[in-house]
N, C-alpha and C positions, 0 to 999 in steps of 0.2 A: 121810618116805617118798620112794621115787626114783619119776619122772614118768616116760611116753612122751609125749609129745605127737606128731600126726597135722597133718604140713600142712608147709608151706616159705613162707608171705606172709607180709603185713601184720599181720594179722589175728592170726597164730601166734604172731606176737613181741608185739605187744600180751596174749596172754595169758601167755605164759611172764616176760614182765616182772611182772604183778599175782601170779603163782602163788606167785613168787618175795618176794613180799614175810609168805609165811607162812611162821608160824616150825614149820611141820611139812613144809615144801617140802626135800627132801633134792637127791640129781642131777634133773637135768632135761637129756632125752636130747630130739632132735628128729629126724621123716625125713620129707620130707629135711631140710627147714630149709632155711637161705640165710648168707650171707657175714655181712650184720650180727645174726642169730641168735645166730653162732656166738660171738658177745662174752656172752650169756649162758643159753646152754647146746650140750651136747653132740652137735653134729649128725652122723646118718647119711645122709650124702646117696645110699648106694646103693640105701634103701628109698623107693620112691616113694609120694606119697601114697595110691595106688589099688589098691596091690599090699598086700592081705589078708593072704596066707600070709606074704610076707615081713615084715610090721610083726608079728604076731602070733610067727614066730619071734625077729622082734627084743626084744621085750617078757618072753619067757621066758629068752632070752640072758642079760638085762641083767638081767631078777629086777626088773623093777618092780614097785610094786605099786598102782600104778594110770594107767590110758589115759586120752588125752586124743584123742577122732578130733573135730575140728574143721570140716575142709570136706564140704562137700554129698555128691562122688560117692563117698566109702568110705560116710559114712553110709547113702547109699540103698543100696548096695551089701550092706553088712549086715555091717562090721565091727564093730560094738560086739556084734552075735550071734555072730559070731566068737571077739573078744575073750573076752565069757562063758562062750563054749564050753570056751577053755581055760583057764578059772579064772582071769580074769583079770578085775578091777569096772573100768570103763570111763565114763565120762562122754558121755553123746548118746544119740541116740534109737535105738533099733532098728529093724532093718528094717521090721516094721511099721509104726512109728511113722512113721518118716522119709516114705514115702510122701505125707506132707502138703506137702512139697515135689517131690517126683518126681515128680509127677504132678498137675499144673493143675487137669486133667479132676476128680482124686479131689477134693481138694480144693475143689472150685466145686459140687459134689455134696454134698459135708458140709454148706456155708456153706445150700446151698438146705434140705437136710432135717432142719438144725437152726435152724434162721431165723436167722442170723449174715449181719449187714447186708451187703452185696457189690450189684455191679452187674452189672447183666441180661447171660445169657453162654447160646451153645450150643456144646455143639462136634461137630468135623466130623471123618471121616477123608476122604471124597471130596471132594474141590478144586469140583466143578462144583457143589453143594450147597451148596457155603460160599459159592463167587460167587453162586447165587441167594440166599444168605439176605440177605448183605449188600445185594444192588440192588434187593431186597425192602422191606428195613429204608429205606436211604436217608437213614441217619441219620451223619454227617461231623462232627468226624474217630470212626476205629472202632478198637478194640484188637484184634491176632490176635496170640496170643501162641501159643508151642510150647509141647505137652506138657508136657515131659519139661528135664530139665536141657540151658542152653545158657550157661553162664557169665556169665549176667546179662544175655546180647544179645536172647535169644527174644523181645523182647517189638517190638510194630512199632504204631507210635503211625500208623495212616493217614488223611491230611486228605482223601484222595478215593476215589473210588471206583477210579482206575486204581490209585492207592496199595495200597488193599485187595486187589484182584484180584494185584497183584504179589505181593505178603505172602501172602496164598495158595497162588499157584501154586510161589513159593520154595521154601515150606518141603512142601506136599505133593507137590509134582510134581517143583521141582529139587534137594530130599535137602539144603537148605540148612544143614539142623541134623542130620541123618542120622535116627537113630531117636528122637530127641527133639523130631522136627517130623513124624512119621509121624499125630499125632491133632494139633489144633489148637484150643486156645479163640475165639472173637470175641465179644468184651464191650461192654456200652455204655459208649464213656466219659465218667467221671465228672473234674469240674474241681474243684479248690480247693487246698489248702495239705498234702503228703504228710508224713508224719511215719512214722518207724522205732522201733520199741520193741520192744525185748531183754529178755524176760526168764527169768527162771530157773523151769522148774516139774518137780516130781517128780509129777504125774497128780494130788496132793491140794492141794497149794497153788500160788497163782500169785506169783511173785516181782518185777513189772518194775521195769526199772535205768531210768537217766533217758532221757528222748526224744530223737531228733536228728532231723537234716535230712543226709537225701546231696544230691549234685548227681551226674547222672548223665551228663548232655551232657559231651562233649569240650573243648567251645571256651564261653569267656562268654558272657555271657546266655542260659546256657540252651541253645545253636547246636552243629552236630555232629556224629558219632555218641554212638548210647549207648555207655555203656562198664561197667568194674564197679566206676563209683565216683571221683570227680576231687577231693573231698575232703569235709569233713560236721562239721557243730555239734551242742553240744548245753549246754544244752537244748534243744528244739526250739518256738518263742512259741506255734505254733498249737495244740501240746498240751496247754489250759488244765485245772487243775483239774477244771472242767466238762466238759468234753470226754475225759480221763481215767476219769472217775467211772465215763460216758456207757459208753467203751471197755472197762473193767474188768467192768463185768454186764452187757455186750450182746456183744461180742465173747471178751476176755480167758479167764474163767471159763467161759462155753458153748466156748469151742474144748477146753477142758483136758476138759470134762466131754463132751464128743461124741466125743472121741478114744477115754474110757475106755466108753463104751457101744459102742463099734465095735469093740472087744476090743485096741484099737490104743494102749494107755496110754502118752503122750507123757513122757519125762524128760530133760531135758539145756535147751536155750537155743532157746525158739520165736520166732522174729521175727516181729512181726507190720508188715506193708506197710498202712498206712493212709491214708486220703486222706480231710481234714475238710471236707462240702461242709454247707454253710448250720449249720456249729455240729453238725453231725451224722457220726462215724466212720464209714466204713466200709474193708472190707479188699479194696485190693490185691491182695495175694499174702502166703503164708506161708515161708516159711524153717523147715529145722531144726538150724540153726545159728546161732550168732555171725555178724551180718553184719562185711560187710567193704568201705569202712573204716571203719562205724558204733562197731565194737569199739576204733577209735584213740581215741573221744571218752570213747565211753560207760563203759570199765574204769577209765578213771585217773580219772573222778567217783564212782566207787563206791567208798563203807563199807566196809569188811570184809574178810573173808579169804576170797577167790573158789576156794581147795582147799579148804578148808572145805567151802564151800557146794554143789563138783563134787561132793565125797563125798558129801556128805548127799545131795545130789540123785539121786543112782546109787543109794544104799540107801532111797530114798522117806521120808527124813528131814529134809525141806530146813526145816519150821517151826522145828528146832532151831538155826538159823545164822542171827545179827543180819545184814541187810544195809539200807542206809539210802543213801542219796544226798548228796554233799558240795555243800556251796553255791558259787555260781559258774559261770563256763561254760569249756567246750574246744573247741579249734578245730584240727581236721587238713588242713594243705593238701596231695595229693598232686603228688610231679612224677615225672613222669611219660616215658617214649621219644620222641621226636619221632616223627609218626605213628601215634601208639597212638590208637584200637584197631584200627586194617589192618596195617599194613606197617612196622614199626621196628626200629633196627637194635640192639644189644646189643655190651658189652665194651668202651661207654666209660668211661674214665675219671672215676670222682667227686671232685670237688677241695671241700674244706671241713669234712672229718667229721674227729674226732678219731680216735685208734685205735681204741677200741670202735666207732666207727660212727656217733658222737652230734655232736650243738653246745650247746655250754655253755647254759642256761637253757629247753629245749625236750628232748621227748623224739623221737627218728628211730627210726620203725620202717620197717623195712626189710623192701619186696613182694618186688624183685626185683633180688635184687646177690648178687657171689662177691666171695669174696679171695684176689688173688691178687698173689704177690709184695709184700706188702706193704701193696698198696693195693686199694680198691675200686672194683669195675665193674660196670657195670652188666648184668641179664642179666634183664630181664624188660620187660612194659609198662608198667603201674606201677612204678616203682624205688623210692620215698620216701614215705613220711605224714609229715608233719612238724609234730607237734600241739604245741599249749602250752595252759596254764589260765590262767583268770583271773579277775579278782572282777567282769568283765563282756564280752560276747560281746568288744567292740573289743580287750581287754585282750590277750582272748585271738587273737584276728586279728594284731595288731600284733604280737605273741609269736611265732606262726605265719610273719606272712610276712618279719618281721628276719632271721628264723632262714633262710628260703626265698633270703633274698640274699645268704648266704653261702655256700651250696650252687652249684658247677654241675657240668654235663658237657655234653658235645658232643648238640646239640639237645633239652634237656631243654624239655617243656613243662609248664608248672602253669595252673591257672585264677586270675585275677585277683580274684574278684570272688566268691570262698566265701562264705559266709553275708550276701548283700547281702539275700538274702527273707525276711530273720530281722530286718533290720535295723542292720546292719552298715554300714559305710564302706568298705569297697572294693568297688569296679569301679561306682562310682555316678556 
């Protein structure tokens, strides 16, 4: 069968590489896709990821026969109802559905009225409200996150109360995030060890793939800005057995089955945001997608045949599709613009990639790069994932960052010290 796939990242090419390894995978078309994409599939860069009508007539163009919409904003958007619309079977949630991410607020409403573990949260539209709540509370540091989609920046960790009152006043009074900082969460927060877990569910079964760790800071240890992602392991240590089990009938399973009681029946890849405090899960945030670059770790440890498993998940057949977890761990370092995530510049040169866009013994998936004349440049803030596996997290580190020093370009930055809270050897 020929594919669309929906997206231009990391994240994209990490799935068009796993799609491709089934033997029912026919062309595989991308829009827009990006420069190292295009070493393995057919990119349209004149459709953008967000542009509905134009991917929907690209998809009947080409005679695919099935969609792939991957990132957040088509999804809330409500391409995959689109896609349906024109007889087309698509992979991801529906508009409906997707709301589990587009909206904080809905989402922290579910988690209360179906008892799904989360930390204490109100939210606010008037700014003067939310500073009385907080100097009320007086409880340091506080989370005020936005609404609504802000590419993974919405969220503002505040150590004090002038912190909080800024974060506030940002996002409702200075249009920080524009309409996706118009309502605002402020939560308690909650300390311990975050874990990400992806998994597959068609509304009847819950499928999760293995656990990882992002690092979101910019700079080592943790220092920074946030960003959308600096690189990520996986397994993830703090995801034990125990703590799984914990996850699976207290979270996993009640999110799958609250969705379908709210007429909002979720299918395609729920990420769930978890943070383990005293041996005990609770959730972050949700996703209605693949994250990203959680998807560099977590696809190349997965069993199976991941079109399979889209299809069956799209037709609410997903129990029919073996999927298992491979032993070992993977390790993605991203590098990244100098500058990123404020101000960086794009259209340097990358010295180190073969022609496809790879390094011998490592897979490069590629966020943000063109080709051009030959060579590749760079053209986004994330430019590189640069993952390898191995029969142990180090194996895989060492994989990872050989491969990272023979990669450059003009002020590229990477984090030193991925997976050091998993237990790891570098940046220690």
């Amino acid at each position: 069968m020929d594919i669309l796939v929906i997206g231009g990242g990391g994240r994209e090419h990490a799935i068009i590489r796993k799609i491709k390894e089934s033997p029912d995978c026919g062309a595989v078309y991308c829009a827009p896709g990006n420069g190292g994409i295009a070493a393995d599939a057919i990119c349209c860069p004149e459709v953008k990821a967000t542009d509905i009508d134009g991917a929907v007539r690209l998809a009947l163009e080409k005679k695919v026969d099935f969609v792939i919409v991957a990132p957040d904003d088509p999804l809330v958007a409500g391409m995959v109802d689109a896609m349906n619309a024109a007889g087309l079977p698509a992979f991801g949630p529906n508009k409906a559905a997707a709301i589990i991410e587009g909206s904080k607020a809905f989402s922290k409403d579910l988690m209360k009225k179906y008892g799904i573990p989360t930390a204490q949260y109100e939210v606010f539209t008037d700014s003067a409200q939310a500073i009385e709540y907080v100097r009320a509370r007086g409880e340091y540091p506080t989370v005020v996150k936005a609404d609504g989609l802000a590419l993974g920046k919405g969220v503002i960790i505040a150590k004090d109360e002038a912190e909080a009152v800024a974060a506030i006043t940002d996002m409702l009074e200075g249009n920080k995030f524009g309409a996706s900082g118009s309502r605002i969460v402020i939560e308690q927060f909650l300390e311990g060890p975050e874990v990400s877990v992806l998994a597959l569910t068609d509304g009847n079964v819950m499928v999760p793939l293995t656990s990882a760790m992002d690092h979101k800071r910019a700079c080592d240890h943790d220092e920074g800005l946030n960003t959308g992602g600096m690189g990520t392991i996986a397994p993830n240590p703090a995801f034990t057995p125990e703590v799984a089990q914990k996850a699976m009938q207290r979270i996993f399973l009640p999110t799958m089955e609250a969705m379908k009681q709210e007429g909002r029946t979720f299918r395609g890849c729920l990420f769930f945001g978890l943070m383990v405090v005293g041996g005990e899960p609770y959730v972050i945030e949700y996703n209605c997608r693949f994250g990203d670059p959680e998807t560099q770790v977590v696809l190349p440890l997965m069993e199976g045949d991941l079109l399979r498993a889209m299809v069956a998940t799209a037709k609410g057949e997903l129990a029919t599709v073996p999927i298992s977890i491979k032993p070992g761990s993977a390790a993605c370092v991203v590098m990244a613009s100098g500058g990123y995530p404020v101000k960086y510049e794009s259209g340097k040169e990358i010295c180190g990639l073969d022609e496809d866009g790879q390094v011998r013994g490592v897979t490069v998936y590629h966020a943000g790069t063109k080709r051009q004349d030959g060579k590749y440049l760079t053209a986004g803030g994330r430019v590189l994932g640069v993952t390898a596996l191995g029969d142990s997290l180090n194996d895989a580190l060492d994989g990872a960052y050989a491969a990272v020093q023979k990669i450059s370009f003009e002020k590229a930055h990477y984090r030193h010290d991925i997976g050091r809270k998993a237990g790891g050897k570098y940046g220690n």
